[in-house]
Each structure stands twice: as structure tokens, then as C-alpha cells.
C-alpha positions as CSV (number, residue, x, y, z in Angstrom):
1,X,-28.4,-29.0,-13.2
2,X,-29.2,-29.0,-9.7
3,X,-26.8,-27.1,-7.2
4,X,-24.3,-29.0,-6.2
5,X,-23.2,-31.0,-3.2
6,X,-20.2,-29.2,-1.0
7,X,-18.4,-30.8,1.6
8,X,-16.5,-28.2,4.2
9,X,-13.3,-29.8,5.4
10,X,-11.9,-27.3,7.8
11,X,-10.8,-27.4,11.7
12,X,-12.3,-24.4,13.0
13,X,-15.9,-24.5,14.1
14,X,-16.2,-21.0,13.8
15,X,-15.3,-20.5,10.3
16,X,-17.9,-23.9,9.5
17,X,-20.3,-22.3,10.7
18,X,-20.1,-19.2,8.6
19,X,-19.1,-21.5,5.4
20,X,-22.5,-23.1,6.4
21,X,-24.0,-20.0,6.4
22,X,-22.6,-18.8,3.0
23,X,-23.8,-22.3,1.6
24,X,-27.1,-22.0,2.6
25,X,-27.8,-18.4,2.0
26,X,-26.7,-19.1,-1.6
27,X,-28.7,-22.4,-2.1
28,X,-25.6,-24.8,-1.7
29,X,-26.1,-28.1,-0.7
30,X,-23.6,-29.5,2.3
31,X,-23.5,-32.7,2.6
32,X,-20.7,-32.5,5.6
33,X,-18.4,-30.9,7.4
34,X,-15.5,-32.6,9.0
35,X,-12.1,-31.4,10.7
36,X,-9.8,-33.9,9.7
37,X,-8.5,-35.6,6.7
38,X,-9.5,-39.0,7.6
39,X,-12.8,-38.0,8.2
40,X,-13.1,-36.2,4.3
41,X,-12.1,-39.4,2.6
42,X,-14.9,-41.5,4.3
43,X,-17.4,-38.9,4.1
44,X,-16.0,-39.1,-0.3
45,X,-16.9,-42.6,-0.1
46,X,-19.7,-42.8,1.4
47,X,-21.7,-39.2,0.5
48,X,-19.9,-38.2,-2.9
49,X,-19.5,-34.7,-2.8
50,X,-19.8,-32.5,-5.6
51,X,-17.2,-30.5,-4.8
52,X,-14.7,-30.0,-1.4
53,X,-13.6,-26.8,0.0
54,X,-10.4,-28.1,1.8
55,X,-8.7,-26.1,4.2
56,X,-4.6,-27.1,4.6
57,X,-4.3,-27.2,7.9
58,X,-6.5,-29.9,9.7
59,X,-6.7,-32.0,12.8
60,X,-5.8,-35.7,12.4
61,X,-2.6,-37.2,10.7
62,X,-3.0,-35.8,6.8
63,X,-3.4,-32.4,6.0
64,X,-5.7,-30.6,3.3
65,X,-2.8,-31.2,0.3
66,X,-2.3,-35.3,1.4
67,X,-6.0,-35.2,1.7
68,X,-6.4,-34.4,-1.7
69,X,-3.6,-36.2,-2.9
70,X,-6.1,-39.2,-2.2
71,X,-8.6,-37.9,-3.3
72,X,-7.3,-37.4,-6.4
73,X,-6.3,-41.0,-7.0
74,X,-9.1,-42.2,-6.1
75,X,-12.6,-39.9,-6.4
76,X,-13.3,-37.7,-9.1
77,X,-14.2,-34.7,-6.8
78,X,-13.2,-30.8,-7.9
79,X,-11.1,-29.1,-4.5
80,X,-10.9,-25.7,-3.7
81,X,-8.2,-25.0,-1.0
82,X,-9.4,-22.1,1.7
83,X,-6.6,-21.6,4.1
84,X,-4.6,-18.9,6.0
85,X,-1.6,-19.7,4.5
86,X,-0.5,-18.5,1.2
87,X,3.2,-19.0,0.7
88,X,4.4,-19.7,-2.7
89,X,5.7,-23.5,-1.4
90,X,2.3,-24.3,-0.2
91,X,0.4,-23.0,-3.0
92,X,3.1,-25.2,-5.6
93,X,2.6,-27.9,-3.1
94,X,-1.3,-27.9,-3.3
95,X,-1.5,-28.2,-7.1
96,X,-3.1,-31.4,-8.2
97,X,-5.2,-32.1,-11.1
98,X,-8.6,-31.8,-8.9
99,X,-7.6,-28.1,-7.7
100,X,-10.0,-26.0,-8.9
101,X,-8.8,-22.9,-6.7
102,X,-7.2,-21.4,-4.1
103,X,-8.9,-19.0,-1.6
104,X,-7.6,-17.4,1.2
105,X,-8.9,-16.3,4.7
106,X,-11.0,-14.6,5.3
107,X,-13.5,-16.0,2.7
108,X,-16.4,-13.8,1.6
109,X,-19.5,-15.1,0.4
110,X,-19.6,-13.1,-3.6
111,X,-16.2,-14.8,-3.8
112,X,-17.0,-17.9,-2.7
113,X,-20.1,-18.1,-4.9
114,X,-18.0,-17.2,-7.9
115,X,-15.1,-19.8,-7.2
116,X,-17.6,-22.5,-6.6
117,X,-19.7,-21.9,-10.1
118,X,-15.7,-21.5,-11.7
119,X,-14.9,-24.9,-10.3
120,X,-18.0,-26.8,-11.4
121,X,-18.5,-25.6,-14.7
122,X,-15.0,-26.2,-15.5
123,X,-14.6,-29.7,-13.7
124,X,-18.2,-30.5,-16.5
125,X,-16.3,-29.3,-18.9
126,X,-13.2,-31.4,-18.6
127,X,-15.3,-34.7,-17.7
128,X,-18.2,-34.6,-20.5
């Protein structure tokens, strides 16, 4: 199987770039990053990611969990959350069927690489 197709949702430039950076050095492919909520569910439709790494708190009017609340409902795309924030509320809050994970900043690349191969096989393995 080829690698496969990330989408970064996330509001801080800084930390895209270095998930950018993590992605490429480890032979990702991105197919976007965007800030905002509205923003990820277009990019879904139009570029159908592989998988999303979702950050909770974004620009725009949805956050990261209403994000992928849609998503959920109507793509069949694996998520894994990357936020600041790691209160127990939030975490129950951000469990949906497509959550695949749950990382929290800061991110490092061995990590990363580990819960992105953890979400993929196991999102194949559900939907073969």
C-alpha cells in the first residue's frame, strides 16, 4: 500500500510547518493544511484524505470535535486529535467512531509516525 494521504487541520502556522516537516521527513503525503473547520470539510470533499490530524481548537465557527462530528457522518476518514488540551471532558467529548487517537502538544515525530501506522492499519482493518 502506498503511504497515505494526511491532511493537517491546525491554527498555528508554526506548529504546520513542523507537522509538514515530520510528514515529509517520514515519507507522508499532505494533501493540505487548513486552520479552520470549514476549510477541512471542503478540503474532505474535494481531496479525500487518508487520514486527519485535527487539532481542537481552530479558527472559524466549528472546532476540531464538531469538525469531526461531520466528518464522521459523512466521510469515511480515520482522525487523530493533536491539541494542547487534555482534560478528561474534552477527551470524552472528542470520542467518535473515526478517532483513531489522541496526541498531545508538543508532538514528536517517533510518536507521530507510530500513531499514524496505529490509525491506518486499524481503520483497514475495520473497513475490509
Amino acid at each position: 500500500m502506498s503511504k497515505p494521504k494526511i491532511l493537517i487541520v491546525e491554527d498555528d502556522s508554526m506548529l504546520c510547518t513542523v507537522f509538514e516537516m515530520f510528514l515529509d521527513e517520514l515519507a507522508y503525503s499532505h494533501c493540505g493544511t487548513v486552520s479552520s473547520g470549514e476549510e477541512a470539510l471542503e478540503l474532505c470533499k474535494n481531496k479525500k484524505p487518508d487520514l486527519i490530524l485535527m487539532d481542537i481548537h481552530l479558527s472559524g465557527k466549528i472546532d476540531g470535535v464538531e469538525t469531526a462530528k461531520v466528518i464522521s457522518e459523512n466521510f469515511n476518514i480515520p482522525i487523530i486529535y493533536i491539541s494542547g488540551v487534555s482534560d478528561v471532558n474534552t477527551v470524552k467529548r472528542a470520542v467518535l467512531k473515526n478517532t483513531y487517537g489522541f496526541m498531545t502538544k508538543p508532538v514528536y515525530k517517533t510518536s507521530l509516525e507510530l500513531n499514524i501506522e496505529f490509525a491506518i492499519n486499524k481503520h483497514l482493518m475495520f473497513n475490509a
